[in-house]
C-alpha positions as CSV (number, residue, x, y, z in Angstrom):
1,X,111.0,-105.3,-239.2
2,X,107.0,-104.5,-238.1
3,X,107.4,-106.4,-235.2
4,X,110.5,-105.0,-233.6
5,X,108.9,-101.7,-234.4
6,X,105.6,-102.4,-232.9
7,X,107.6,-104.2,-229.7
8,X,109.1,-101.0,-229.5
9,X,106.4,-98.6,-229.8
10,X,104.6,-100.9,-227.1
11,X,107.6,-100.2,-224.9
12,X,107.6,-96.7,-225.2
13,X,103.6,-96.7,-224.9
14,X,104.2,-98.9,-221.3
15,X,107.2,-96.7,-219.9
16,X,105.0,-93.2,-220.6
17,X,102.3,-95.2,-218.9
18,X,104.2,-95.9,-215.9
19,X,106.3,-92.8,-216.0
20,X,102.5,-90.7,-215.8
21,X,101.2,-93.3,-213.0
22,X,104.5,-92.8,-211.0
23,X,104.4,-89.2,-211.2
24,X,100.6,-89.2,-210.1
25,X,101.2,-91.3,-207.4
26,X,104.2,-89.1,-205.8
27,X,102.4,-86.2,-206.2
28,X,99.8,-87.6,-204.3
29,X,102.5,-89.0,-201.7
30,X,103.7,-85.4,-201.4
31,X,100.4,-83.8,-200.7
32,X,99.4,-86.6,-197.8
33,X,102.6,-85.7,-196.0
34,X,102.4,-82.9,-193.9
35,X,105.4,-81.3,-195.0
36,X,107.2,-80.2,-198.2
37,X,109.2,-82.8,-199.4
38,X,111.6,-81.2,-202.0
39,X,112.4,-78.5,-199.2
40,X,113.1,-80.9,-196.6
41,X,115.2,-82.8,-198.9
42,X,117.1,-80.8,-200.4
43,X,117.3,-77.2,-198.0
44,X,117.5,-79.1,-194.9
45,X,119.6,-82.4,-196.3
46,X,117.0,-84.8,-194.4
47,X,119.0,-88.4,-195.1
48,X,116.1,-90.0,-193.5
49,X,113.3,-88.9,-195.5
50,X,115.6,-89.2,-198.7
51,X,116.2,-93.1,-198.1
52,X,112.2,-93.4,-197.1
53,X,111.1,-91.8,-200.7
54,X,113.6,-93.7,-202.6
55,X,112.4,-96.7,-200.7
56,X,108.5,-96.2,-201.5
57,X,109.3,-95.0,-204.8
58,X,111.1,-98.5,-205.3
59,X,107.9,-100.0,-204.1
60,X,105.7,-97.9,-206.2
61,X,107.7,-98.7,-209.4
62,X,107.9,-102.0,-209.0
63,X,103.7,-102.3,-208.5
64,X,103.5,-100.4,-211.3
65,X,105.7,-102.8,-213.4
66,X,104.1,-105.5,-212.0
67,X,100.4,-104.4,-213.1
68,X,101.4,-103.1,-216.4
69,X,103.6,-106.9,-216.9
């Protein structure tokens, strides 16, 4: 039973790690653009730039789940 626990606690330690990297990194995606993301998104219903984000987020996540791996 202590090692499923601890397998689990490392899991949960790994995904906050990523989750805290992830959210770092697209803050710091939203602040190099030189436009608001969440307004173009979502007031002005900008397809492209929602497939882009998804698409670097993609890539972003799987770095991260690569280097924490």
């Amino acid at each position: 039973m202590g090692i499923q626990l601890n397998s689990l606690v490392n899991a949960l330690v790994y995904a906050a790690i990523g989750i805290v990297i992830f959210a770092g990194a697209f803050l710091v995606l939203d602040k190099v653009t030189p436009y608001n993301l969440w307004k173009e998104i979502v007031q002005e219903h900008n397809l492209a730039l929602s497939i882009l984000l998804g698409a670097m987020s993609l890539g972003i996540c799987i770095i991260i789940a690569a280097a924490i791996h």
